[in-house]
N, C-alpha and C positions, 0 to 999 in steps of 0.2 A: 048253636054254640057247642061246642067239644067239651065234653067232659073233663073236668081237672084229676089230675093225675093223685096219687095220694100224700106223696111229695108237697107235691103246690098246695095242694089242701092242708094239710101239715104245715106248710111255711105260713100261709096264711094264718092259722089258729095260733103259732107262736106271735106272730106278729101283734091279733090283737090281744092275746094274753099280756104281751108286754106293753101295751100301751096303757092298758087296763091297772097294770102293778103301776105303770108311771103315775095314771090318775090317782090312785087311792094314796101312792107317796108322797103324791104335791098335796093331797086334800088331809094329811094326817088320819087314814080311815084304817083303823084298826080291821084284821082279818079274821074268819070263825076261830084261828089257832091263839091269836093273842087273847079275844076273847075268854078262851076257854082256859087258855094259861093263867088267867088272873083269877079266872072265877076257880077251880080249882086251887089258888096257891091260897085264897081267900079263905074259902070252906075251910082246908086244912089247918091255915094260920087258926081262925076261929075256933077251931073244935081242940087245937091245943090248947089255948089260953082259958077256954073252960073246961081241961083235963077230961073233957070225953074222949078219950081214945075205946070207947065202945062205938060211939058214932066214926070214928077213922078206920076201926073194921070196919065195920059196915057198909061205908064209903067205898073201902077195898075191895069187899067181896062185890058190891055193886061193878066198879070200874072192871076188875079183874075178869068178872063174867063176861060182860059186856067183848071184852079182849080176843077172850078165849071165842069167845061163837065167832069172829072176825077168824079166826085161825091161829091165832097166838100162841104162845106155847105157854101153859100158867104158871108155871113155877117160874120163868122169865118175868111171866106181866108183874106179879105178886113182887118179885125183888125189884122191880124199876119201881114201882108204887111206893113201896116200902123206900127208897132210896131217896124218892122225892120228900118225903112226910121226914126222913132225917134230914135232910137239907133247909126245907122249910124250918124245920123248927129250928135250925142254928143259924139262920142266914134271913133279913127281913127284906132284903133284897136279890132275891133268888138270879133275877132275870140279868140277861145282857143289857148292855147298855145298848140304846137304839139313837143314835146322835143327831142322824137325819131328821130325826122327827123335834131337833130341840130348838131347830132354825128362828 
């Protein structure tokens, strides 16, 4: 058998990725980014309503490191951080609407 070209392997890999996104949409299966979008809006929500904002630095400098060793630039990571923790704390539903999931 002849080896697949990187193209056709490529088509293929799109192919079952999207089948894969089809599954998890019909089975309402949250992904590691929704996941992690809750669990972080959570944390933040909680550590405002008990006025720890020592534990939301902390938080910060945790995520913000984490950032920077990936490549990021810090003073960018630190003001998106910071952008989120204002939002959160004015807003109790931060997120998009996801419709499809309300079937």
């Amino acid at each position: 058998m002849a080896r697949q070209t990187l193209d056709e392997r490529n088509a293929k890999q799109r192919e079952r990725q999207q089948r894969l996104r089809d599954r998890h949409r019909a089975e309402r299966r949250p992904d590691r980014d929704d996941v992690a979008r809750a669990m972080l809006f959570w944390t933040i929500s909680s550590y405002l309503d008990q006025g720890r904002q020592d534990w939301i630095e902390e938080l910060a400098d945790a995520v913000v490191g984490v950032l920077v060793d990936q490549g990021f630039d810090e003073r960018a990571a630190d003001e998106v951080f910071d952008d989120l923790v204002d939002r959160y704390a004015r807003d109790d539903r931060p997120f998009r609407s996801k419709p499809h999931l309300r079937g």
